[in-house]
C-alpha positions, -999 to +999 in steps of 0.1 A: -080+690+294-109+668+300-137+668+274-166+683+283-188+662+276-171+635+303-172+663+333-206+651+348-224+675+374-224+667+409-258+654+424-280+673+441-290+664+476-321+669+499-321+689+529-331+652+543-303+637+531-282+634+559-311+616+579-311+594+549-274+585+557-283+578+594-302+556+584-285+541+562-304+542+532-287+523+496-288+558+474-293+561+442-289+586+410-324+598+401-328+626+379-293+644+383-304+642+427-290+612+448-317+598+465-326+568+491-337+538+464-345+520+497-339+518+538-350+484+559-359+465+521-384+474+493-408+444+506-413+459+536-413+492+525-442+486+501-459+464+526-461+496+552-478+516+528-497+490+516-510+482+551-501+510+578-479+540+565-449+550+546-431+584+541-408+592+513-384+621+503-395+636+476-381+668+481-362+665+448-396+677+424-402+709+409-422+727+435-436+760+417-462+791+425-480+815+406-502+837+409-522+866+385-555+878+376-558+860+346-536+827+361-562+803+346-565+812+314-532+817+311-526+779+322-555+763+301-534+770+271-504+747+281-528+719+291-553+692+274-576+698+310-604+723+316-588+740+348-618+765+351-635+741+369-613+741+401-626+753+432-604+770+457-588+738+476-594+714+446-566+705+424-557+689+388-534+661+373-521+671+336-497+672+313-477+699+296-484+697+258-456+701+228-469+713+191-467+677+180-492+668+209-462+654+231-461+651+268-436+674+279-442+668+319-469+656+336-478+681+368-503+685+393-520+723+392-532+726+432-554+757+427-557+780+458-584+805+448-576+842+446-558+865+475-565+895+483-560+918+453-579+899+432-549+875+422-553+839+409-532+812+426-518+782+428-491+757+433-475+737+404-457+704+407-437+688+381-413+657+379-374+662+391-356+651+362-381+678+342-377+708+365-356+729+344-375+720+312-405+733+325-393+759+339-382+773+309-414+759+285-434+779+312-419+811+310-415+811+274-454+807+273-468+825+305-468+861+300-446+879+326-469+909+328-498+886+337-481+857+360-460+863+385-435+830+389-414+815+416-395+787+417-392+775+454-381+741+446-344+748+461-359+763+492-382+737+505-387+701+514-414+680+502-425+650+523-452+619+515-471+606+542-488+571+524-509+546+538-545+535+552-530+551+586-513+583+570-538+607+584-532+590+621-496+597+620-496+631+605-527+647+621-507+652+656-485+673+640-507+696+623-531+725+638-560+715+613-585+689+607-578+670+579-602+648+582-623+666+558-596+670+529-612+654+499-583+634+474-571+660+451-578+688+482-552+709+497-548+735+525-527+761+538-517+744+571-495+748+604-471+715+605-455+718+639-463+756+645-447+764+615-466+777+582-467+744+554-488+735+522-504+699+526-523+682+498-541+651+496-522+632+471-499+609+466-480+584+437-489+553+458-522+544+449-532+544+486-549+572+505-521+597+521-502+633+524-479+656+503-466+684+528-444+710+517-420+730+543-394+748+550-360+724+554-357+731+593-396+722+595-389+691+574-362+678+594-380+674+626-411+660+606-394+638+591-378+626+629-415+628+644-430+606+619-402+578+623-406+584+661-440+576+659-434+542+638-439+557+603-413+537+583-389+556+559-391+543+519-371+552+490-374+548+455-373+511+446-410+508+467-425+542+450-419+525+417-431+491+426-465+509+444-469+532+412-466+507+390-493+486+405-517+516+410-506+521+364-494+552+376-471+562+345-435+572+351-423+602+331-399+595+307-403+554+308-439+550+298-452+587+288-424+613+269-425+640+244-432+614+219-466+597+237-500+618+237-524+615+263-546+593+239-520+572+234-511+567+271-547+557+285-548+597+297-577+601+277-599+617+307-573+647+310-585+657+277-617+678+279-622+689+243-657+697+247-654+720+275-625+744+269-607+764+242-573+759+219-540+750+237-508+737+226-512+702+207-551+702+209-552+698+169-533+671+173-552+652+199-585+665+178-573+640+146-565+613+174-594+613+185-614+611+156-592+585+137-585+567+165-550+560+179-525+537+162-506+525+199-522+522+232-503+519+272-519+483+282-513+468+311-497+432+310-501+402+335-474+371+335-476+338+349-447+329+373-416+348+385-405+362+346-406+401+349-409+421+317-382+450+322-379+483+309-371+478+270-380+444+266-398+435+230-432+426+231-440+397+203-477+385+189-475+355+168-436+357+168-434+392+153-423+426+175-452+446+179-444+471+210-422+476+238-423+471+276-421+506+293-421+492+335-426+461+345-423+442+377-428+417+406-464+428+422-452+426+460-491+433+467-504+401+439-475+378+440-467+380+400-450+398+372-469+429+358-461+456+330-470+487+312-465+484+271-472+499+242-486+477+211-509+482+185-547+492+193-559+459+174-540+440+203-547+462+232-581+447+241-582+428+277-577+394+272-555+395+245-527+369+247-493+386+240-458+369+249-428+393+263-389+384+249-368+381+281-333+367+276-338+353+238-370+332+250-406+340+246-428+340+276-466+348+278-484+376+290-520+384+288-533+423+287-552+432+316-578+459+328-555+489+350-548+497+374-532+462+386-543+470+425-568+495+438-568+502+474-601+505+492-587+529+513-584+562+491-603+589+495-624+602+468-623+637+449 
């Protein structure tokens, strides 16, 4: 009999993810899903979003809803960021705090006002790999008399639409305007005469589209954008366009051991402006002794790429670790997210990286490494 611990689960799959195959996508393992890491090249793929438009599965994140009178104050307990201040239509990037002031998750929190019977709510999104976790961290904390939760990330497909040109592709297939959408809005929307939830966000640094529908509706989305010359991307080119934007990666450069302070996500802490929630004593001694580690960014000269792992040296001697790193398609040379010491996290600060047993410079540098003049603000 085969120990248990060897039996591994199988993977999950999208409802896209026979499209995927017709395409013939290189897949990959991603948080217990198996997912496209890339289709015609991750060059190219980056390049599209870069300068046109890009679409990615992403169908494999938590996708949650809630709803209650007292939703909001419920929520502002589990998070460092004042969400009383969200409009209907407006949403908010945070993270879900342990006791020890730990990022559990980071989420978004798209707030959709209150319905008819005098209901708060509002849709949550959390990372793949984190789903279950949250799940449960949210249920153990949310009172069930007061929230009512559903977890529709089985039931429904989740599509990004990135790129200067995302709106041009995607507006023919929707009924309304999104012209208007601020970033960080969202609507209630009809994608191809079908009911769908759109929002104006994205993990690309470049302006673009989250649209959540059912699988049938996502199918022939999915087919309508490639028909009209929107090119299909995977993985490898969402981390390459994240990294640039210093968007962090759960569980490579922010985990249950990082705080917010810690990981440059000092402006989703509003102390000033809301009550107690989960870690904020924590974050209150940070804050007022300073932090002892700080997430810098890292610029190297030529083709040597700081990986995932790789020491980071001052004067010879270890002083952090390199979290992501990679070739800038967009720049043309190696960047990287670390940790070191807040003495040594100032820009300018000459640092050197250990890749292979040899020492090789890197400078810290202001993030993000690209910002696009094409987003669209709040």
């Amino acid at each position: 009999m085969a120990n248990q611990e060897e039996i591994a689960l199988p993977l999950a799959r999208s409802p896209l993810f026979e499209l995927a195959q017709e395409l013939k996508a290189r897949l990959t393992s991603f948080g217990g899903w198996e997912m496209p890491v890339q289709f015609v090249g991750i060059s190219k793929e980056h390049e599209a979003v870069r300068n046109a438009a890009g679409m990615f599965d992403i169908s494999h994140m938590g996708k949650f809803t809630l709803q209650g009178k007292n939703l909001i104050s419920q929520l502002q307990q589990l998070v460092p960021s004042d969400l009383s201040r969200l409009q209907p239509g407006q949403a908010q990037y945070s993270v879900l705090l342990n006791p020890q002031g730990g990022i559990i998750d980071d989420i978004i929190f798209y707030y959709q006002g209150e319905n008819t019977f005098g209901e708060q709510q509002g849709v949550l999104i959390v990372n793949a790999a984190t789903t279950s976790k949250d799940k449960a961290w949210l249920l153990q904390h949310l009172d069930e008399n007061e929230v009512k939760f559903q977890d529709l990330s089985p039931e429904k497909v989740l599509i990004a639409v990135q790129g200067p040109q995302a709106v041009n592709f995607l507006q023919p297939l929707v009924q309304e305007d999104l012209t208007p959408v601020k970033g960080f809005g969202h609507l209630e929307a009809t994608v191809l005469g079908k009911p769908g939830f759109i929002a104006r966000t994205g993990y690309t640094g470049e302006d673009g589209f989250e649209v959540m529908v059912d699988p049938d509706v996502g199918l022939e989305l999915w087919r309508s954008l490639i028909n009209a010359g929107v090119i299909p991307c995977g993985l490898g080119a969402r981390d390459t366009l994240r990294l640039e934007a210093a968007m962090a990666l759960y569980g490579q450069d922010i985990d249950d051991t990082t705080t917010p302070l810690e990981a440059g996500l000092g402006w989703l802490v509003h102390l000033d402006t809301k009550g107690n929630f989960i870690g904020r004593s924590v974050l209150e001694r940070q804050k007022a002794a300073g932090v002892q580690r700080r997430l810098v960014g890292l610029q190297m000269p030529g083709r040597n790429i700081a990986r995932h792992g790789y020491q980071v040296l001052s004067t010879g001697v270890v002083v952090g670790e390199v979290t992501s790193g990679t070739l800038s398609p967009t720049l043309g040379y190696p960047i990287a997210l670390a940790y070191v010491p807040t003495e040594l996290a100032t820009v300018g600060q000459q640092l050197e990286v250990a890749i292979r047993g040899k020492a090789y410079p890197a400078v810290v540098v202001k993030r993000p490494f690209y910002r696009s003049k094409n987003r669209v603000s709040n």
